[in-house]
Structures are given as C-alpha cells and as structure tokens.
N, C-alpha and C positions, 0 to 999 in steps of 0.2 A: 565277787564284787557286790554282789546284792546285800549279803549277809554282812558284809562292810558297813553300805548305806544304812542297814537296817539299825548295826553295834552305835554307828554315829548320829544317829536321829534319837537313839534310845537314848545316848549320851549327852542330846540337846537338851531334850526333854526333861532328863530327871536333873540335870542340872539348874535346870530352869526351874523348876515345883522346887527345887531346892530353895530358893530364894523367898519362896512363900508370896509368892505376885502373880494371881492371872492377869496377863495383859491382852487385849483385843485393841483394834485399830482398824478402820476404813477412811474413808473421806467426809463419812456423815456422822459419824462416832465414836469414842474411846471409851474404853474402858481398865479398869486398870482395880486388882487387890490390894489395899495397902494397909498396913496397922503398922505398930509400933517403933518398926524400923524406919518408917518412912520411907518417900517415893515419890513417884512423877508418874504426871499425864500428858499426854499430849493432843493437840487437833488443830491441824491447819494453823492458825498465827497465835493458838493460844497453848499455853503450859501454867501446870499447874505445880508447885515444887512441896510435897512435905515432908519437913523435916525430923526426924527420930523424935519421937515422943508427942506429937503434933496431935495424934490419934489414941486414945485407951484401948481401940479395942481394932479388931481386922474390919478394913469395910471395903466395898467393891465401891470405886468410884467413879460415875460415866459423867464424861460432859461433850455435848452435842450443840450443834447449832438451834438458835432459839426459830420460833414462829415470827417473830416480829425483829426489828433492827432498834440502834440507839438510836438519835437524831444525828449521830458522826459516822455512824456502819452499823456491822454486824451485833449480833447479840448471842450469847453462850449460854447455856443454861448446864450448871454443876449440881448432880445430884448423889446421891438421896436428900430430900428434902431435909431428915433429921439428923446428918450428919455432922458436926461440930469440930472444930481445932482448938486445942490450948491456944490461951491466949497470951502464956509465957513461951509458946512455940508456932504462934499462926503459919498455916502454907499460905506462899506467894505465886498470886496470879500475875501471869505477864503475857499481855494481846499485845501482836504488833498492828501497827495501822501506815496509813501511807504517809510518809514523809512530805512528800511532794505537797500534797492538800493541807497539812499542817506541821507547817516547819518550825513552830516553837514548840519543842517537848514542855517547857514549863506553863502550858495551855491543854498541854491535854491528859486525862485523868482515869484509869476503871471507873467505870461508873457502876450504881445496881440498882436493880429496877425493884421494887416495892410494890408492885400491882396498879401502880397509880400514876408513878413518876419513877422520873431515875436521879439516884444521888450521887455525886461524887463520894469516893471513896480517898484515905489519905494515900498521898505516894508512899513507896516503900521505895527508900534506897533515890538517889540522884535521877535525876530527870536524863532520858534518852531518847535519843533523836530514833520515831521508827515503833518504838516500845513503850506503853505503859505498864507499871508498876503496881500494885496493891496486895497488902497484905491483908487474910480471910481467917473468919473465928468459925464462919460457916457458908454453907453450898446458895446457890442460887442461880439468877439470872443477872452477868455480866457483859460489859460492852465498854466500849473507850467512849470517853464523851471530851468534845473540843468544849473548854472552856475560859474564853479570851478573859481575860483581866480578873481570872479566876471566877467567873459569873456562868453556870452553867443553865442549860436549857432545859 
C-alpha cells in the first residue's frame, strides 16, 4: 500500500514539473512559474490570467496582499517589480469586490497605485456585477476603485 502512495505521489509530482509551473498558495500569498506558455494566479478575490506568449522569458510570479487598501478595499501587490507583458498579449487582472456596496459594475474599475495616487485602469472585456476587469503590460500594486460617473478618488 505504501509503495502505492509513494508510485502515486511520484506520479503527481513529475507530472506536475512536467508542465513547467511551480505553484505555491496560502491565504497571504501566491505564487506561481510561468513563461511562455502562459498561466494563472490566484489569491482570495483576485486572479491573474496570462496568456501563451504574454511572457519571453520563465518568471515566478507572487502576488500578496498590499500594506495599505484602495479608498473601495483591499489592495494587491503583483510582483516582481521588472516583470513585463506584451502588449499584443497583456494578462488580465480580475478582483472581485462586494456587490452589495456597489451595484453598478460600470462604476467600478482596477485601479493602480503610482506611489502617490491611484489610477483607473481601462476595463477589459464588459462590465460585471461582483468583478472588475483590467488588462496589464506590467506588475504592481492593484485594487478596485468605485468610480461613480466615472470620476475616481
């Protein structure tokens, strides 16, 4: 039986490094290998999607919750700082936020913070009640931001 467990774990495993993705995962961090093939991240309400060719080269990518919030919630921070996306193939970020608190999706935006402020980013893809949308060229510190008559804080 053992020697079972062990054939089948051996068989997770190398099937797994097969794909060429280390992934990690807690409640306070992701992490995640991706290059050329593209890949996903995940954490609590956020995901991060890239798509085949999105990367040139293999990069480990973590993203954690930030030290500070947007003025709507939470705030993310996507690293390495020098990591890049085509921008004939950007990955898309997608935070959910509460519904309840703001029930017009076409008010609420990613946002990213700039050291100084935070900017709307453009949607990507149709407005959804729950989820915002934004398409990324590169890593940073993101967050959803409510922004009624498209005027953000």
């Amino acid at each position: 039986m053992r020697s079972r467990l062990w054939a089948a774990a051996f068989f997770i495993f190398g099937a797994a490094a097969g794909c060429g993705g280390f992934v990690e995962s807690d409640d306070q961090i992701a992490r995640a290998t991706i290059g050329q093939a593209g890949g996903a991240l995940h954490l609590q309400t956020v995901s991060l999607a890239v798509p085949a060719h999105a990367l040139t080269n293999t990069v480990t990518l973590s993203l954690r919750r930030a030290a500070f919030d947007t003025p709507s919630g939470p705030a993310y921070t996507l690293e390495p700082a020098t990591a890049l996306f085509d921008a004939a193939a950007p990955a898309t970020l997608s935070i959910g936020y509460d519904a309840a608190a703001y029930p017009h999706p076409v008010e609420v935006f990613v946002g990213m913070y700039t050291g100084t402020a935070w900017h709307m980013l453009p949607a990507a893809g149709a407005a959804e009640v729950g989820v915002a949308h934004a398409t990324l060229t590169h890593t940073g510190t993101f967050g959803v931001l409510h922004c009624p008559g498209g005027v953000c804080p």
